[in-house]
N, C-alpha and C positions, 0 to 999 in steps of 0.2 A: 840492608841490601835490598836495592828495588826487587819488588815480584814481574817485572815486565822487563823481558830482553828482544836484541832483533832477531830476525830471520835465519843473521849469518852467528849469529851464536847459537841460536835454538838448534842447527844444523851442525856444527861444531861438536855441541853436546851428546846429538844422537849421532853422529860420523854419519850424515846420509848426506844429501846434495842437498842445497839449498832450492833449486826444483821441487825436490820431493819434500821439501818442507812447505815448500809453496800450499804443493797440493796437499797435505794434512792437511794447515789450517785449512784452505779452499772446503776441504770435505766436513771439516768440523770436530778431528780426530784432535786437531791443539786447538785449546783455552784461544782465542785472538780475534784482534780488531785491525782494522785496513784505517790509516789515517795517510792521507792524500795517497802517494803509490807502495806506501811501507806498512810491513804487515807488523805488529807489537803485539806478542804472545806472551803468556803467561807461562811462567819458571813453572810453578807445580804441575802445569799439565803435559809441560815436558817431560820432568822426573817419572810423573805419571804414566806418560806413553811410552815414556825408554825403560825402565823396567819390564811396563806390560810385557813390551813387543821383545826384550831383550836385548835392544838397542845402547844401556847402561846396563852397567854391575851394580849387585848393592857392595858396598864398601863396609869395612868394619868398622861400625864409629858406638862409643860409649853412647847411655842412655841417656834421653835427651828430655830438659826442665823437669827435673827431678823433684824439684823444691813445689813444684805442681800437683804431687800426688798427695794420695789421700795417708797419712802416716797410721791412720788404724787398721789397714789391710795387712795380712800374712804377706811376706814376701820372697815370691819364688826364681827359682834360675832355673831353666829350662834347657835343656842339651839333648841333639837331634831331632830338634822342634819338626821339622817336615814344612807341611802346610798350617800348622799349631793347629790341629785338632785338638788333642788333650789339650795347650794351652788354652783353645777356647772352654773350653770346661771348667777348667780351674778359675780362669776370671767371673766365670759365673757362678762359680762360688765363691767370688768374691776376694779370691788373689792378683797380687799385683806381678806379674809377669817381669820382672825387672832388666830380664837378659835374656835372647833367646839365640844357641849356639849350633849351625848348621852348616855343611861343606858343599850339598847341594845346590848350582846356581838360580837355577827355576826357583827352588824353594827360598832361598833369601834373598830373591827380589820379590815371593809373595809375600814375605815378610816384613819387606820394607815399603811395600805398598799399602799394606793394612795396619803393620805397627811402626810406624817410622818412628815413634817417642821411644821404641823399647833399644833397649845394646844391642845389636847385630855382633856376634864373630862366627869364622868361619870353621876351622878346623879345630875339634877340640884336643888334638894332640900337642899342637902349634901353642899353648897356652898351661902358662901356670895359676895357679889358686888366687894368686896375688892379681893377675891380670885379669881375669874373669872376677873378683872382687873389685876391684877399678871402676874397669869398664860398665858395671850394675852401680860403681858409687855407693856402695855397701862395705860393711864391716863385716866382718864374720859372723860374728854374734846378731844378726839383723836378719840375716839367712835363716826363716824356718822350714824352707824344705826347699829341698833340688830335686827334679823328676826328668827325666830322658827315656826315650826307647830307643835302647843302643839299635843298631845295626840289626836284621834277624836272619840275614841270608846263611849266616856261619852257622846258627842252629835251627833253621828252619828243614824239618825232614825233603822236600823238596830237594834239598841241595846237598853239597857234601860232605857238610857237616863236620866242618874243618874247627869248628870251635875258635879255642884261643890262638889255633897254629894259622891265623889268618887274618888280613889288616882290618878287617871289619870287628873281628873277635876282639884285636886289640884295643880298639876302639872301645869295648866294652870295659875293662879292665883299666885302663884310663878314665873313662865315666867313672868308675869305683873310686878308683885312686883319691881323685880330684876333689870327692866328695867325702870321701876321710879325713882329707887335709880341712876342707871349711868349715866339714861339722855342725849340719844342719841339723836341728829337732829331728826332723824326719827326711826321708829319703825315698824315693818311690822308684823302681823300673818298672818297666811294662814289658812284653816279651810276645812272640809266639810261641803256643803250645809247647813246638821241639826242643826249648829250653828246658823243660823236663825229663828229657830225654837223650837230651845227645853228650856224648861222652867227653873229657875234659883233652885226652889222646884218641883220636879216632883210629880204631887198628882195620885195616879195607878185609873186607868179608871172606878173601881169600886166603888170609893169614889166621882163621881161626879156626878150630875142631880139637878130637882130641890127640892130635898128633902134632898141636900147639901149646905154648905153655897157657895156661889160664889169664883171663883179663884181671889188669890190676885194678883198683881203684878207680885209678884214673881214667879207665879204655870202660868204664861200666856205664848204663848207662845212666843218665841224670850228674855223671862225674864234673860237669863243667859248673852246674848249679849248683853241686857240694862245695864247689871250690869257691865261687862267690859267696855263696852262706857263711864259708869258714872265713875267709877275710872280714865282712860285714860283722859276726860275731866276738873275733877276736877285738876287734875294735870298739867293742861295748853296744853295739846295734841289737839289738832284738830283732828279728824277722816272721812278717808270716804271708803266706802267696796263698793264691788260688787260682784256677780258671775259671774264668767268667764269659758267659754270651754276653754281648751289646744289648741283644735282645730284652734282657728280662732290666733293663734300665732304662726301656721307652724308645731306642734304635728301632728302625724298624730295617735291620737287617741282623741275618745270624751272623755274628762277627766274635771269635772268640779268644783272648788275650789272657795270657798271665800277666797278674799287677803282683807285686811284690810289695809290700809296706815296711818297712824301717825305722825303729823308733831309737831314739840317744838313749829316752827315760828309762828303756827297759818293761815296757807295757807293749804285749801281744797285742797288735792290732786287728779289732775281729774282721771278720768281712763284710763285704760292701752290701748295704741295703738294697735289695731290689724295688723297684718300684710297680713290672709288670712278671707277669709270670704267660709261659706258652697256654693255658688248656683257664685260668683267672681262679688259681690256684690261690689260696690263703686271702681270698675276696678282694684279689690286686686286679687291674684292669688288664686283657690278654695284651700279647705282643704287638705291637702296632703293623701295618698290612702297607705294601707295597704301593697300593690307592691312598692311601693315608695319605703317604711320605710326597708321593708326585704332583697332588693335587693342582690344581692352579697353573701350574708351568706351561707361560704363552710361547717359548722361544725355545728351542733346542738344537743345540751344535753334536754331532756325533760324527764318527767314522762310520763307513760302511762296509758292511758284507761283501764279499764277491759273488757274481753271479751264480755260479754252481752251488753255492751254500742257501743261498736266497731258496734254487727250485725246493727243497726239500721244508726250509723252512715256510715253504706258502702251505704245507700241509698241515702243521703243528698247530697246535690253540694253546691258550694261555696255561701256563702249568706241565708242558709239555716237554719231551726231547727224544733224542734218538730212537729210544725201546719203544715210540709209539708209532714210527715207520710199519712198513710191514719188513717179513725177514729180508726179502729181498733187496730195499730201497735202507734197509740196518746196513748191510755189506755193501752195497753201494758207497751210500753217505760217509763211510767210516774208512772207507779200506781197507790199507794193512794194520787200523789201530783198533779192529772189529775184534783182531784175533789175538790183543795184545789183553792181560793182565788189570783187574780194577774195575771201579763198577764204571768207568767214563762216562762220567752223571753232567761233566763240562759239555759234552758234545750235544751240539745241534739246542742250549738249553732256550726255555721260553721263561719267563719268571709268572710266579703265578701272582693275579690281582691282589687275592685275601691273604696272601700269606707275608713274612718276612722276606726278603733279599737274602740271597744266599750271600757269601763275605767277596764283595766287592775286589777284583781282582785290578791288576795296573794296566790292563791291554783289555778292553771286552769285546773283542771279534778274535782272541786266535782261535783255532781250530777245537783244542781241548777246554777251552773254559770260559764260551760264551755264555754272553750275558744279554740276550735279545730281552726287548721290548716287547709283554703279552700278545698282543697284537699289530702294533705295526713292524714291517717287515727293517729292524736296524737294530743294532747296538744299542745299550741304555747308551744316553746324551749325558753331556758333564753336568748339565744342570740336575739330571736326574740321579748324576752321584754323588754332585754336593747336598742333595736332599736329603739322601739313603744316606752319606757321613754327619748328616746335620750341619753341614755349612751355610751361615745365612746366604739367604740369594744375594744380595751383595759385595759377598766376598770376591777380593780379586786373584785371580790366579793369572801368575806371569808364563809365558812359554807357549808355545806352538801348543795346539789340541792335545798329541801322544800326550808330552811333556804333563799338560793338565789333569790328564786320568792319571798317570804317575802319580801327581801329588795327594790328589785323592783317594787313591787306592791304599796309597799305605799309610793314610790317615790312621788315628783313632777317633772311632765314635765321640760325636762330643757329651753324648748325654754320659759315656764311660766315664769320659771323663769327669764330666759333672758331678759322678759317683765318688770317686777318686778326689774329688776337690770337698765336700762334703766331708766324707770320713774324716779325712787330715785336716780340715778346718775344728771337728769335733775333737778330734784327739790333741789340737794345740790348745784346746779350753778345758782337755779332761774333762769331755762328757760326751764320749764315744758311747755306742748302745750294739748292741750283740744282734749281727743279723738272724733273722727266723732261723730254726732250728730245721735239720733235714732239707734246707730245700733244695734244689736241684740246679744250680748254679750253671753245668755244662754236661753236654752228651757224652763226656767222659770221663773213669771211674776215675779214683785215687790221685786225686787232682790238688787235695787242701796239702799244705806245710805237714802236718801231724800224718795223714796218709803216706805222703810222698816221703818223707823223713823214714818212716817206717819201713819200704818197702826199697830203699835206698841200703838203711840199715842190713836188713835182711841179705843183700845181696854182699855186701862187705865183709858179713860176718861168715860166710859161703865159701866167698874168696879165703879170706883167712885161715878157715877152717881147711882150705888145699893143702894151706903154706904156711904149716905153723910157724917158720922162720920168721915171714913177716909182722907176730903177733909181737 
C-alpha cells in the first residue's frame, strides 16, 4: 500500500475539509510535498495528526509483526493500560507488552500512537480469554504474567465506595475472571490505597450503630479485597500486597499504590526493592526533588489560574499554601471551605523545589487540590507531569490539554513500575531476593498482606463472635 495519498483522501480520513487540510500541510502539521498545484502527504502523518488531534479512533486490531519480536522476553497482557505508565516499566524491564486493553478514547489513541505494533482492544467486558489470546497471537501457556489497574474510583475513599455494586467494580472482577481462565505464572493488580479498605457491601453510615444489626463480613471493611484474595486463592494463586510510595523507587513524586503479586507456583512474593529511601536511609540515595524531575524543560502547555486565585497566590513562595496567608486573607481565600473539616493542604498549594511532588492529581487548578508551579504564577504544565510520571519527553498524548493531565494523572509511576517489572522478571527465573527488613515502604501502618490479613481476621472473628449462628 503506497505511504503517499491526496489532499482529498488525507481530508476524508480526518472528516475535515479539504481547505483545512490545505492549511495543515501549508503549516507543516502533515508530513507533504506540493508537486505542480497538488499537495501529496504522507499516510503516517495523518494517522499521526488524527489520533493526536482526535480527528480518528484507534480501532481494535490484533498485534502487529509478531514474528518481529524478540522470543527471549517474558510476555505480558496488560488490561487498563491508561497512558502505559506501568507498561512502560515493564518494558524496561525488559517485557514485551503483547496486548494492551483500554475503553478510554484519549488513551487508546495514546496508545496507538506510541505502540501501534502492540493489540489494541477496548472494553475488557466485550472480550473472552480466547479473543484476547488471539488478538496478542499467544497461547496460553506463553502468557507469563497479566497486569492491570482495574478502575479505583469504586474503592478510592474519595468516592462512594460502591465496590463491586458498580460497573467500574465489575470491571475488576472480570479483570480476575479473565486471568483465571489464561492462567498466567504471575498476575499482578495495582490499586489505590481504599482497596484495603473499602467494604465488599457498602452499608451508608446512617444504617449503622447499635440499634442496627452488626456488619457482616462482607460490609467490613477491607471485605471487597478478602473477596479478591479468596477467589485468586481458591484458584491456586499465592498472594502478597503491600503499599508502596513511588517515591522510594527514584519517582520524584509521593505517589502511593497497592501492587498485589500473584504467583501459580505457590511462592510468596516478597516486596519490591527500594532503590531510594526519604532521609538516604540504609545508604540508598534520598528521594529525587521536584528540581531534579523539571530540569531542562524549554516549552510548557498549561492551564491557567483565575484571576482571584492568582492575587493570593503572588504572596506564596515555593513550599507554600494557604496556612501562610495571614488569618484574614485564610478566610478570604477559602471561604465557606475555611470552616469545613481536613487539613485542606490542596488549597492555594505551591510545590516545594527540594522536595518530592505531592501525588499528581487529573485537574491541577481546581480549587481544593492545586498543583502551582514554585514560583511562576500557574498550574504544573503537562510537560512537568510527564516528568514527575516519568514519561519520556517524547511521549505522545492524544486529546485536548484537560484530556492530557487526565491521562497523566492516573498514570503509574514508571520507575513503579520498573519495580514491579524487576520482581516478576526475578520471580519467573526463581531468583527473587527479600526486600530490606523494617523498611518503611509508606506513611501508613499495617499496609503488608501478613498485617492486613491479620487485622481483617480480627475483625471477622469479632463479627462472629456477635453471631454465633454464623460460626
Amino acid at each position: 500500500m503506497s505511504t503517499k495519498i491526496s489532499i482529498i483522501d488525507a481530508a476524508s480520513l480526518l472528516n475535515i475539509s479539504v481547505q483545512h487540510t490545505r492549511t495543515l500541510c501549508r503549516d507543516q502539521e502533515l508530513k507533504a510535498e506540493k508537486i505542480s498545484n497538488a499537495w501529496i502527504i504522507d499516510r503516517n502523518s495523518v494517522t499521526n495528526y488524527g489520533l493526536r488531534t482526535a480527528h480518528m479512533i484507534a480501532e481494535d486490531h490484533a498485534v502487529y509483526r509478531v514474528e518481529s519480536r524478540n522470543k527471549n522476553q517474558p510476555i505480558a497482557l496488560s488490561f487498563f493500560s491508561g497512558a502505559m505508565g506501568l507498561d512502560l516499566g515493564l518494558e524496561k524491564a525488559g517485557f514485551d507488552i503483547r496486548l494492551a486493553c483500554e475503553f478510554n478514547k484519549y488513551c487508546r489513541q495514546t496508545i496507538a500512537l506510541n505502540r501501534p505494533n502492540t493489540a489494541l482492544l477496548s472494553d475488557i467486558n466485550d472480550y473472552s480469554a480466547e479473543q484476547v489470546l488471539q488478538a496478542a497471537q499467544v497461547s496460553a501457556h506463553e502468557v507469563d504474567l497479566i497486569v492491570g489497574g482495574p478502575p479505583c474510583q469504586a474503592f478510592s475513599t474519595a468516592g462512594k465506595r460502591k465496590a463491586f455494586n458498580d460497573d467500574r467494580g465489575n470491571a475488576f472482577l472480570k479483570y480476575i475472571d479473565l486471568a483465571l481462565t489464561i492462567r498466567p505464572r504471575l498476575i499482578v493488580i495495582e490499586n489505590v490505597r481504599g482497596l484495603l479498605s473499602c467494604p465488599m457491601d457498602h452499608r451508608p453510615h446512617d444504617q449503622r450503630g447499635p440499634e442496627f444489626p452488626d456488619l457482616s463480613q462482607d460490609e467490613m471493611k477491607g471485605g471487597a479485597l478478602n473477596f479478591v484474595l479468596s477467589k485468586l486463592q481458591l484458584a491456586g494463586y499465592t498472594c502478597s500486597f503491600n503499599l508502596y510510595s513511588a517515591a522510594n523507587f527514584g519517582t520524584p513524586q509521593i505517589r502511593e499504590r497497592v501492587i498485589i503479586i500473584c504467583s501459580r507456583d505457590g511462592v510468596q512474593a516478597p516486596f519490591l526493592t527500594p532503590t531510594h529511601s526519604e532521609n538516604g536511609e540504609l545508604g540508598l540515595p534520598r528521594w529525587k526533588t521536584f528540581r531534579e524531575a523539571v530540569q531542562g524543560i524549554e516549552h510548557h502547555e498549561h492551564l491557567n489560574f483565575p484571576e482571584k486565585r492568582l492575587k493570593y497566590y503572588r504572596l506564596l513562595s515555593s513550599g507554600q499554601n494557604w496556612r501562610n496567608l495571614t488569618p484574614e486573607l485564610q478566610r478570604e481565600a477559602l471561604g465557606k471551605s475555611y470552616f469545613s473539616g481536613g487539613g485542606k493542604t490542596g488549597f492555594l498549594r505551591r510545590l516545594s523545589w527540594d522536595k518530592p511532588a505531592p501525588t499528581l492529581v487529573t485537574h491541577p487548578a481546581m480549587p481544593a487540590t492545586d498543583l502551582a508551579h514554585p514560583e511562576e504564577d500557574r498550574p504544573l504544565s503537562i510537560q512537568e507531569y510527564k516528568r514527575l510520571q516519568e514519561f519520556p519527553d517524547d511521549w505522545q498524548l492524544a486529546g485536548p490539554l484537560i484530556e492530557q493531565y487526565k491521562q497523566v494523572g492516573n498514570a503509574v509511576p514508571v520507575s513503579l513500575g520498573y519495580a514491579v517489572g524487576r520482581l516478576v522478571r526475578d520471580l519467573l527465573q526463581d531468583k527473587a531476593s527479600p526486600a530490606p527488613r523494617n523498611f518503611k515502604f509508606s506513611r501508613y501502618q499495617a499496609t503488608t498482606h501478613n498485617e492486613w490479613m491479620q487485622l481483617f481476621k480480627q475483625q471477622a472473628d469479632k463479627a462472629l463472635g456477635r453471631h454465633p449462628e454464623l460460626i
